[in-house]
N, C-alpha and C positions, 0 to 999 in steps of 0.2 A: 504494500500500500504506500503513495508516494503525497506525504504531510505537505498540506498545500498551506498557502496562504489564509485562505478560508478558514479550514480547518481549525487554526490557532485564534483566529477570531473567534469563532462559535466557540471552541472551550471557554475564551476566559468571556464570553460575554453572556453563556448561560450559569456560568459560574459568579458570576457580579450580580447573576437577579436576586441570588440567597445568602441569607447569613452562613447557611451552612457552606454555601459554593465560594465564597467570600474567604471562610475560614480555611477550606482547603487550598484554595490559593494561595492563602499567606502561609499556610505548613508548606507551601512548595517552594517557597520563595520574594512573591509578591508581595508589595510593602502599602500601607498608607490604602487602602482600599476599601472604605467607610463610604456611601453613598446614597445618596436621596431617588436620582434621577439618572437613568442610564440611556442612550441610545446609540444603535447601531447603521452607518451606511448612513451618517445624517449628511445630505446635502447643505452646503453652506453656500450656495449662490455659485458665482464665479471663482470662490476658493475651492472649490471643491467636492468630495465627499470625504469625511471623516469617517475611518474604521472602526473606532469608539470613542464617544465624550459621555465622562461622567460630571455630574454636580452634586454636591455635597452642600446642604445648607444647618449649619446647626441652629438649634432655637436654645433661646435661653430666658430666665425672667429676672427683670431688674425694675425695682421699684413699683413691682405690684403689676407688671409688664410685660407681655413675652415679643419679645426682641428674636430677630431672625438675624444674628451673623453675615458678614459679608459671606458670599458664596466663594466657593472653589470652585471651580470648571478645571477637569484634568482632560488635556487631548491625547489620545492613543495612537501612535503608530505604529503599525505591526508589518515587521520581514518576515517573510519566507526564510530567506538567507539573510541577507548584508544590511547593519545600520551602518547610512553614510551620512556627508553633508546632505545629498540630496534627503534623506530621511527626514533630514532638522531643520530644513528647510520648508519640505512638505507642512509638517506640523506647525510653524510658525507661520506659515499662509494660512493653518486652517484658523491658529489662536487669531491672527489680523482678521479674519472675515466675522468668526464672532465677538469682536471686542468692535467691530464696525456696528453690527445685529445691534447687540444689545446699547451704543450709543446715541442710536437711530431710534431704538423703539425706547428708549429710557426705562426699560426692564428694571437693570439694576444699577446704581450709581458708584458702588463699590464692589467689587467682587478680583477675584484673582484667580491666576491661571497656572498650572503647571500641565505639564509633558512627558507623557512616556514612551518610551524608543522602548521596542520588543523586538529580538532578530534572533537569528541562530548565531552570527557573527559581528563582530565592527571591524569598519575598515582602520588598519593601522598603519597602513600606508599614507595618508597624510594628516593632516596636522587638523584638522578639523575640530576637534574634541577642546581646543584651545578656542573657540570664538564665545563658548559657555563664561569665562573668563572673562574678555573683553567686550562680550555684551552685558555683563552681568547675570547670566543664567544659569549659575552653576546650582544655585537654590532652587532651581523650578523647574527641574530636568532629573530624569531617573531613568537609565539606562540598564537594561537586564537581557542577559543571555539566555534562549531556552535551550532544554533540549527533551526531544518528547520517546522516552524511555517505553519498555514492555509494558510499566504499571504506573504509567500517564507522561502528564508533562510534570515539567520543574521548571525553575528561572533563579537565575544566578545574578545577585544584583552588583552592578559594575562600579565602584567607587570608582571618581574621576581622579582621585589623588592614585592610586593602585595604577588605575589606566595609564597616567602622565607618567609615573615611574617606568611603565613597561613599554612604551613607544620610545624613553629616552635611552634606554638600555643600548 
């Protein structure tokens, strides 16, 4: 059987609808994946279709109050094989189309974004991994290796300090 693309979306994004699919994910590897609102194949206009975006809205109460939290939106991009710049690229057209969306329709006035690169590989051939840095994304960005085993998938998450070490070698 030849693990496609597809394939690795549908695990983790029938896995994001439950707490229990949730939990297994994160025994596998997956970090940070607490969520309100999930879709999949969402068309953003002219940026695109996004693989998965999740939101995260917490509520809380203050002063007798319940208060909604700025939101998180996390964009997913999922390889087959290879995260590249093209990958980071991708994703950062889909986060500009919804940070367009939601200033247009005044949704939400405050809300934040991160990004998840999912591949079998990165490219270590060029220097890419360094614009997280110079854009200031190294907070907003999570990079994870999978690999989909006899008794499922896993993902191996790629610290950028480990990764910088290993491209300087």
């Amino acid at each position: 059987m030849k693990f496609l693309e597809n394939d690795l979306e549908q695990i983790i994004y029938d896995n994001l609808k439950t707490e229990k699919g949730r939990e297994m994910l994160m025994g596998r590897g997956l970090q940070n994946l607490s969520c309100s609102l999930i879709k999949r194949q969402l068309s953003i206009g002219g940026y695109g279709i996004a693989d998965i975006i999740t939101l995260k809205k917490e509520l809380y109460w203050a002063e007798e109050k319940m208060l909604v939290e700025s939101p998180e939106i996390i964009v997913w991009e999922l390889k087959k094989d290879l995260i590249n710049l093209d990958t980071l690229l991708q994703a950062i057209r889909y986060v500009k189309g919804i940070k367009r969306y939601l200033d247009i329709s005044k949704k939400y006035r405050d809300y934040e974004f991160k990004i998840k690169l999912i591949g079998k590989n990165i490219d270590t051939r060029t220097d890419w991994v360094y614009l997280f840095d110079v854009l200031d994304l190294a907070e907003k960005i999570e990079i994870y290796k999978y690999s989909y085993k006899i008794d499922g998938i896993y993902f191996e998450y790629i610290e950028l300090s480990e990764y910088y070490a290993y491209i300087s070698l």
